[in-house]
N, C-alpha and C positions, 0 to 999 in steps of 0.2 A: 035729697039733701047731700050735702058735701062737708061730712063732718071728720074730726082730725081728733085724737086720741093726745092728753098731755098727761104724762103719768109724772107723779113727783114722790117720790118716796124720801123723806125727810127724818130727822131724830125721830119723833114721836106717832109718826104715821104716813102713812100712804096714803094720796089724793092722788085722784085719776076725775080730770073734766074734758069733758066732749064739746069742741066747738062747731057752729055753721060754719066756714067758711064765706060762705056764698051771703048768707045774711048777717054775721058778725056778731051773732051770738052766741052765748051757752047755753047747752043743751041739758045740758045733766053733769050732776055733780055726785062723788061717792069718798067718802073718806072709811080707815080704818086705823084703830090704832096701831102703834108696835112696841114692845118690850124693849129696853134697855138692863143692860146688867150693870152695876155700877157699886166698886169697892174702895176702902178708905186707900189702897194705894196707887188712884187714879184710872185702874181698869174702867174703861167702857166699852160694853161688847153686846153685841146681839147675833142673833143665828141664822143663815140662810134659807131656813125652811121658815123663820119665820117672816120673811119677803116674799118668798114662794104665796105662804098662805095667806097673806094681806092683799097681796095682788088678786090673788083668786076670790075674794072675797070683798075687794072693791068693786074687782070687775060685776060679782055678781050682783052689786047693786044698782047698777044703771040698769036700761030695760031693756031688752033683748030686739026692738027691734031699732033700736039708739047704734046697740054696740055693730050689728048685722051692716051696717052703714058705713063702716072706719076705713077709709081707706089711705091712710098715714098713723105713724105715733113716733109721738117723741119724747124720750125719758130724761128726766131730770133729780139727781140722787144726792147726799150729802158727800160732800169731799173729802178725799184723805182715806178713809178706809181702807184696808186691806182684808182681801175676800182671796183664801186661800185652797186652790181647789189640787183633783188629782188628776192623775189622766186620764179622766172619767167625768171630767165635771162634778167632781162631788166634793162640799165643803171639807175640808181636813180639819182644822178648828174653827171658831167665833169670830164672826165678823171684830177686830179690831177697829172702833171708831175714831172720829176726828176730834171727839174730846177727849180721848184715852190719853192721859198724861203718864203714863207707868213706862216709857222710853226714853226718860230723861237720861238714862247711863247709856244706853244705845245712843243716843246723840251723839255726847261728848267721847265716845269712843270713836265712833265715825266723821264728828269734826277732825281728831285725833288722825286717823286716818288720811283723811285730805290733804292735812298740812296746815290744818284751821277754816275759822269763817270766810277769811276774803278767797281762798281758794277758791272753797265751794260755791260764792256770790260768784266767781269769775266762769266757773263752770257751766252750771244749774240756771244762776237767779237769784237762787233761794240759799240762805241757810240752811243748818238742817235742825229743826223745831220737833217739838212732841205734839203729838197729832198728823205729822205730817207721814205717808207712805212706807219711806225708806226706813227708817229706823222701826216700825212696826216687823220689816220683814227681816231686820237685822235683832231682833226681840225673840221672833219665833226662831231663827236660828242659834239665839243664844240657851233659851229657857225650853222649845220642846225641840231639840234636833232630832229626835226621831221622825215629826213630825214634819219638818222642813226636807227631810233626805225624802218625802216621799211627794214633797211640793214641786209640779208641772206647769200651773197655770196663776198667775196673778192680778187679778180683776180688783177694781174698784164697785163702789153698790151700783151703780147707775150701767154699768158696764155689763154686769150682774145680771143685772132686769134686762137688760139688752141682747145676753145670753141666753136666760128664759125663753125669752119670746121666740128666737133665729135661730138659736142652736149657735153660735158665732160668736167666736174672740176678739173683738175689738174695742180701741179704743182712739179719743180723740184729743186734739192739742189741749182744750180748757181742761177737763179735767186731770190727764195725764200734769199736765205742769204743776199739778199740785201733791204729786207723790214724791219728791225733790230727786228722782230718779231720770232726769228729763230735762235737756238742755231747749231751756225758752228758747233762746238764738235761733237755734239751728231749725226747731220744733223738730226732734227727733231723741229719743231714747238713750241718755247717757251710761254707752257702754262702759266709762270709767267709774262713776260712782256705783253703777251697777257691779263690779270688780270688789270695790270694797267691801262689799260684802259675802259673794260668793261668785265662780264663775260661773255659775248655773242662770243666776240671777237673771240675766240680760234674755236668757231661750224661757223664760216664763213669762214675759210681759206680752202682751198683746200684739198684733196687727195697727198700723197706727193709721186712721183715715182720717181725710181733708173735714174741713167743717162742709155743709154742705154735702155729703157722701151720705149715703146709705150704711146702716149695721148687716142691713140683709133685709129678709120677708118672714114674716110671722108664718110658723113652722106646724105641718098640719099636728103633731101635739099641742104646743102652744095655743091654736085655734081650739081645738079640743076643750082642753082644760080652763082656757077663761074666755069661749065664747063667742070670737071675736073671728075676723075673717083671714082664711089661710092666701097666703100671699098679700097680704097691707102689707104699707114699705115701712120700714123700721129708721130712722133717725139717728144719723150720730150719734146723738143728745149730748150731756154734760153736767158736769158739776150743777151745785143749785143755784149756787152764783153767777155761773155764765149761762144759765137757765132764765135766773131772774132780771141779768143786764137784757137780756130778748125780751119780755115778759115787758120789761118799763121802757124799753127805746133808747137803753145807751149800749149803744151801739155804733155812737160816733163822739169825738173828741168833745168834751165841754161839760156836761151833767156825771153828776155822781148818784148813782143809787146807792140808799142805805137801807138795811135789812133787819129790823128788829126782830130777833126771834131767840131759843136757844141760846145762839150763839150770834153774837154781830157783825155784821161784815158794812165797809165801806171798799167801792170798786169805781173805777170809769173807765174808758175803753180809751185804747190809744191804737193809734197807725204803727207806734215803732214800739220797741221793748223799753219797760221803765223798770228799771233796776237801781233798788235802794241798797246804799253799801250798810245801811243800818240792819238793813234787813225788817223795819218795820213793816214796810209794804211787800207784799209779797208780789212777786215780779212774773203774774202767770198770765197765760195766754187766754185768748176770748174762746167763742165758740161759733162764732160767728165772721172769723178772720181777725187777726190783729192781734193785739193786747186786752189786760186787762187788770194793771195792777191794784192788789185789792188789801186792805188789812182787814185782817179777824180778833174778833174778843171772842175766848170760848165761854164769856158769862153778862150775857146782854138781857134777856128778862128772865134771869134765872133769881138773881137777888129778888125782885120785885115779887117772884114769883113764892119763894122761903119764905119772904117777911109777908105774905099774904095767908099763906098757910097756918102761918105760925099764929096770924091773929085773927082766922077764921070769918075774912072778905070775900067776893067774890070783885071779880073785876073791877066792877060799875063803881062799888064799894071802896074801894081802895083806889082807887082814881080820885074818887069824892074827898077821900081821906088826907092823899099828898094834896091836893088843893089847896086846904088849907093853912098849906105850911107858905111860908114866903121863901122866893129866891135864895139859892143856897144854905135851905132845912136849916134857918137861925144857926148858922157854924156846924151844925152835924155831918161827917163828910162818912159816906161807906167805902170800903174796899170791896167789890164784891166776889171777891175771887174763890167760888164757894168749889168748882171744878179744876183746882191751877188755874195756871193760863198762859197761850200764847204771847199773846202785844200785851203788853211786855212780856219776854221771857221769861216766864215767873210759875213753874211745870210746879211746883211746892207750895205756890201762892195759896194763902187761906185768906176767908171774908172777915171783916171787922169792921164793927162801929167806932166812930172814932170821932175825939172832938165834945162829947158829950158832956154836959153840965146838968146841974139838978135843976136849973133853969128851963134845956131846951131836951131835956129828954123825954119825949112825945112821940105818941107813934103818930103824928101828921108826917113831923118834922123826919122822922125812919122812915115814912113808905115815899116821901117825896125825896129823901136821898136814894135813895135805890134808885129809884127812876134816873134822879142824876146820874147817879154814877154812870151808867150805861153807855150816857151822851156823850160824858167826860172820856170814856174810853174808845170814843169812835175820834175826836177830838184828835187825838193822837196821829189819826190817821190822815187826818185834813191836814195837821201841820208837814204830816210828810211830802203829801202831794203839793202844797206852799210849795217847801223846800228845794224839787222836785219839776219847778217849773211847771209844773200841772194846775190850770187856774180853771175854776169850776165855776159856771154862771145859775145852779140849784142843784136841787138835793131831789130825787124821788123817792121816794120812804115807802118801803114795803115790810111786810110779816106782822104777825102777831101786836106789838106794840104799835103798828103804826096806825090803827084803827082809835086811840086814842088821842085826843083832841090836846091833854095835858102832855104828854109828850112829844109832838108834833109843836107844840110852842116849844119845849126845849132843848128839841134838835134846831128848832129855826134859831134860836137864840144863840144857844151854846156853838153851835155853827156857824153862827151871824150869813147865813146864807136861804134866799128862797125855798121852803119844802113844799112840795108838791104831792099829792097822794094819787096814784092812778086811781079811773075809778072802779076797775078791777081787783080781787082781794086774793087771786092765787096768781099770783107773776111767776114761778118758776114754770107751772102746770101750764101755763097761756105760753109764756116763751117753748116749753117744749114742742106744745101745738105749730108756733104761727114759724119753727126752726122744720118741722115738720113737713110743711107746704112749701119750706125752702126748697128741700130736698124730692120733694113732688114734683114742682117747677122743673130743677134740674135733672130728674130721670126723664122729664118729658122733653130734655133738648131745648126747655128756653132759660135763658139769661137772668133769670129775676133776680135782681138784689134782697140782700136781707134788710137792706135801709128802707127799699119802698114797700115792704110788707110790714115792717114796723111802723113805716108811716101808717098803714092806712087799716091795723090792726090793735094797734096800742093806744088807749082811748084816758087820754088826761083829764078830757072835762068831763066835771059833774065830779069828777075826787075833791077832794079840800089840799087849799094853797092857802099856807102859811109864812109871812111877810115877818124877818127880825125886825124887834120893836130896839131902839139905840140905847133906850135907857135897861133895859131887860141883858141887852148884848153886854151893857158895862158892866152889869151886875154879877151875868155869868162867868165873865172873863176873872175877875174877883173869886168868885166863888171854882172855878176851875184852877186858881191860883193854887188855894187852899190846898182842892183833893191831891192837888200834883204836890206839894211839898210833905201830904202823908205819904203816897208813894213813892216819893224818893226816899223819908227816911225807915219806911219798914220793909222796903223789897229785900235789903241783906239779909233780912230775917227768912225768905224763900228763897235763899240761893241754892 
């Protein structure tokens, strides 16, 4: 067998699936969960040992003569992170996440810095946003400089697992562009903004390698402790995003993938740099060559997720539930901004029902707003790419939500755009694999594009394609009116 390791390590857990190669299947699949730390003043942090231990503990679940087989892997991890180590490889503090909003004042001290936002869009790409890299490491230097004076190495989580395995510091264009330490342009390491914050800054970031490139070879510890064979080639890898554009085939100009999960993301791939002076879209690179500008909501089925808890459904259940509500939950409109949030800038942002009458106050008409909301907030991001000269001919819908039949009508709707569902259900874990074989190809001295392995490994039929209905599209466009006239008038309220 000719099998390829895709590791994804995500908010909520580590997946690791083993694919054939040679016959285009999955072999084996293993998931673990992972802890989140999460306080009222937007901290979200989890621990490096507890990746260590998830990895070692997915791995242990596939079957040994699966794993004895691997000869590639490729990692795919959540973005933004900062993963603080010492000259030793050894964590200093807690991983800081990508929904960590507690660097809202680090921002605007380091906007401050720059000379403002269009500086930094002139520089970077990117604004500089909470969740994102730089202001994380501009936190730690403000709140533990003990801590920071003894800071050597600065990894993202995917970069991390990528360490594990090689023993090797590196890192590559997708993800790096989303630490806003990192000039898209150039795709190389911006030793100015790196300044602003420290001159240390710039000697702790990584090695930067080509898409395509190798991290290194699985290290005979590595091989030791999860099983697996010493010398497999290790994978650039990437963010989960430019994990999951491989995983669904955008990979060239025209389709948008959308990402329900956690947190939302809308992305497509371009040949040149797409730089929004809004700053809504974020202007980062692929992982596969190219671009790849993408907006993120940091609260995509996380509403859906509260108001399920709260009225003790289980999925199936609360599907069933919004069903019943019609087209824009009879006036009910959500905020669900229960983690701040990025798109919009809105790092203070709280959730609210809003709109409510004694009429349509129903939990149908609540669990089928939540759902909306989600859509209305990727929305945002399609208008950028309009805007943007970016014209998309469908949508591929991947994560968590997109396995629902009531949301896939209204992302087609609210998007007025073809959804399409691979019919594969882990995209970032497939893109790390089939990124993988890229990198295989290329140690063996042939040419293989990453378009023709997408072609002939990324499997559309047999997913469900959802076709916007006109009358459904008028309805949404109305009812997305709405949500947008609540959040223009209570965002002052999160400034």
């Amino acid at each position: 067998m000719k099998i390829l390791c895709g590791i994804d390590l995500g908010t909520q857990s580590c997946k690791i699936v083993l694919y054939d190669y040679g016959k285009k299947t999955i072999l084996s699949r293993s998931q673990v969960p992972v802890e989140l730390i999460a306080q009222n003043d937007g901290t979200r942090e989890q621990k490096t040992e507890w990746y260590d231990a998830a990895l070692e503990a997915a791995f242990r679940g596939i079957p040994a003569e699966l794993k004895g087989g691997i000869v590639a892997i490729g990692v795919s991890g959540h973005q933004h992170s900062l993963v603080p180590l010492d000259e030793a490889g050894k964590a200093l503090y807690n991983v800081k996440m990508w929904c960590d909003t507690s660097t809202a004042a680090e921002c605007d001290e380091l906007t401050a810095a720059a000379g403002g936002e269009d500086k930094l869009i002139a520089e970077t790409g990117l604004p500089m946003r909470p969740g994102y890299t730089a202001p994380k490491v501009q936190w730690l230097k403000n709140r533990k400089p003990e801590i920071f004076a003894k800071l050597r190495h600065i990894l993202l989580s995917h970069d991390y697992i990528n360490f594990l395995l090689t023993g090797e510091y590196t890192a590559e264009y997708g993800d790096a562009s989303g630490t806003a330490l990192f000039d898209i342009r150039k795709r190389e390491w911006s030793a100015k903004i790196c300044g602003l914050i420290d001159p240390s800054v710039l000697g702790c970031l990584p090695r930067l390698i080509k898409p395509g490139e190798s991290a290194g070879r699985v290290s005979a510890p590595a091989a030791k402790k999860y099983g697996i064979p010493q010398g497999a080639l290790v994978a650039c890898g990437g963010g989960d995003n430019m994990m999951g554009a491989i995983g669904t085939g955008t990979v060239r100009d025209g389709s948008l993938t959308m990402s329900l999960g956690t947190s939302g993301t809308l992305f497509g791939f371009s040949n040149s740099p797409v730089v929004d002076p809004t700053g809504n879209l974020a202007a980062f690179c692929s992982s596969s060559g190219g671009w790849l500008p993408l907006l993120c909501t940091m609260n995509c089925t996380v509403a859906s997720e509260e108001f399920r808890s709260l009225f003790g459904l289980d999925v199936k259940a609360f599907d069933a539930e919004a069903a019943k509500a019609p087209i824009g939950a009879d006036g009910l409109v959500v905020l669900p901004f229960f983690n701040g949030e990025r798109t919009p800038n809105l790092p203070n942002g709280r959730a609210g029902i809003n709109g409510a009458t004694a009429a349509n106050f129903k939990r149908e008409n609540i669990a089928r707003a939540s759902l909306e909301s989600a859509i209305f907030g990727m929305r945002i991001g399609l208008e950028g790419f309009n805007t943007l000269g970016y014209k998309a001919r469908e949508i591929r819908l991947i994560g968590g939500g997109a396995k629902s039949p009531l949301w896939q009508f209204i992302a087609a709707n609210v998007m007025n755009l073809p959804v399409r569902v691979p019919a594969g259900d882990e995209a970032a874990a497939l893109g790390g694999a089939i990124q993988a074989l890229w990198c295989l190809e290329q140690d063996a001295g042939r040419n293989t594009s990453i378009e023709s392995l997408v072609d002939e490994h990324v499997i559309l039929e047999g997913g469900a394609t959802v076709n916007p209905e006109p009358a459904a599209v008028a309805a949404y466009d109305k009812s997305y009116g709405e949500y947008s006239r609540y959040l223009g008038a209570l965002s002052p309220l999160f400034k």
